[in-house]
N, C-alpha and C positions, 0 to 999 in steps of 0.2 A: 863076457859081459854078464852081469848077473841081472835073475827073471826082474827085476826091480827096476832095473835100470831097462830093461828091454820092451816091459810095459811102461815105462815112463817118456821114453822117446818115442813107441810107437801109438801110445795115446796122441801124443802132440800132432804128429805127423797128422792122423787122422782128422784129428778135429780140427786144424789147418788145413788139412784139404777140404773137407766137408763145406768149411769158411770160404775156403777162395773158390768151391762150384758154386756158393749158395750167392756170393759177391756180384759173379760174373754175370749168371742168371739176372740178380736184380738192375746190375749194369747193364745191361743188352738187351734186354725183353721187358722185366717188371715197370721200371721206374717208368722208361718210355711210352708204356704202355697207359702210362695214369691218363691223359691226355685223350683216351679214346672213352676215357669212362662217361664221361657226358655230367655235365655241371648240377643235373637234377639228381642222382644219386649218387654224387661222387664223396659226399660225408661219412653218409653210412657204411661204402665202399670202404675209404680210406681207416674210420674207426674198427672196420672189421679185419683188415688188412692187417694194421697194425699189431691187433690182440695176437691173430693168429700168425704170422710171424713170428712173435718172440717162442712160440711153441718149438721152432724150425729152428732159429737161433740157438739160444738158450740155453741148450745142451753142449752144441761143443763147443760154443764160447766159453760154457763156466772150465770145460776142460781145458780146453786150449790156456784160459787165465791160470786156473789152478796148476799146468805141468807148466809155465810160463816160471813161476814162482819156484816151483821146485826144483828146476832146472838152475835157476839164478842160485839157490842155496845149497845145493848139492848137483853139480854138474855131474854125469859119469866119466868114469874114465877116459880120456882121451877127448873129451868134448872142450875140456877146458871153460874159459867163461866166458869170452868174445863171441862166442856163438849164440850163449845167450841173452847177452847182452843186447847185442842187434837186437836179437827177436823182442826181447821185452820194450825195445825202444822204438820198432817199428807196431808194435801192439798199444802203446801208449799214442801213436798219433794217428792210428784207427781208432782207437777209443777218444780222444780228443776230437774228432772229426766227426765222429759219432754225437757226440756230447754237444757242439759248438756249433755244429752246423746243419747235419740230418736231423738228430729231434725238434731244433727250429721250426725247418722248412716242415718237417711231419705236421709238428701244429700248426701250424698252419693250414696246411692241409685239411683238417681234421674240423676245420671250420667251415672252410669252401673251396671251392675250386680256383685254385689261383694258377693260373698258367705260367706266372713268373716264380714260382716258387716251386712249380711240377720243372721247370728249367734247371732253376738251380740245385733243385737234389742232383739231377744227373750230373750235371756238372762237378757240382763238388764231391761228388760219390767215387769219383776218378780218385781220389788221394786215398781212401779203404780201399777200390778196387787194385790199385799199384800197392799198396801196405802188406794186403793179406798176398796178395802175390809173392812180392818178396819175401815173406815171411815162409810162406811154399818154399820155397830157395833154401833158407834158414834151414828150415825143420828138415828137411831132406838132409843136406849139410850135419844137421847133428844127428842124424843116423848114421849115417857113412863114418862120422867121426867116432862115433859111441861102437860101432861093429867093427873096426880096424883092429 
């Protein structure tokens, strides 16, 4: 495998895991935890929340997007294009998900403390949460496939 293709898979890798620790966190502790914040500063809370997350984000998202793409136009050897495939198509309904339903529920948020909408982020958070998982699978998958 050449260094190109070896930095190209193991960016991914990376910034899909990074995704699915950062995921699970938010699933399991963060999101839950809005609910404890108390209705009198849970605005400012949540506006600040939000800023400094995408700080956290933001980096291996763009990577994970950017080898997401590269991978679809130049697969390595042996990875073929089903592999990326998946991965772009399970990246497209976290980011749909993201889009349609969590920055919703976020605005909202970001207005006041809504309990039914502190509900629904975790709820609908499950469909990123299983997304970047599987996508963990993927990326793994197209190392093994790309090192064979």
């Amino acid at each position: 495998m050449s260094t190109g293709a070896l930095v190209l898979v193991c960016s991914h890798l990376v910034a899909n895991v990074a995704m699915v620790g950062i995921i699970w966190f938010v699933q399991v502790v963060h999101y839950p935890l809005f609910s404890q914040v108390g209705e009198h500063h849970f605005v400012a809370y949540e506006l600040t929340n939000t800023r400094l997350t995408s700080f956290v984000v933001g980096p291996p998202m763009a990577v994970e997007g950017v080898s997401v793409l590269v991978l679809l136009a130049a697969p390595p050897r042996g990875v073929g294009l089903w592999l990326p495939l998946v991965g772009a198509a399970l990246l497209a309904v976290v980011h749909a998900s993201t889009v349609f339903l969590q920055v919703p529920a976020h605005s909202l948020l970001s207005r006041a403390a809504d309990p039914a909408a502190m509900r629904r982020l975790v709820r609908t958070n499950w469909i990123r949460t299983i997304g970047w998982s599987a996508r963990g699978v993927v990326a793994v998958a197209v190392l093994v496939a790309a090192i064979r």
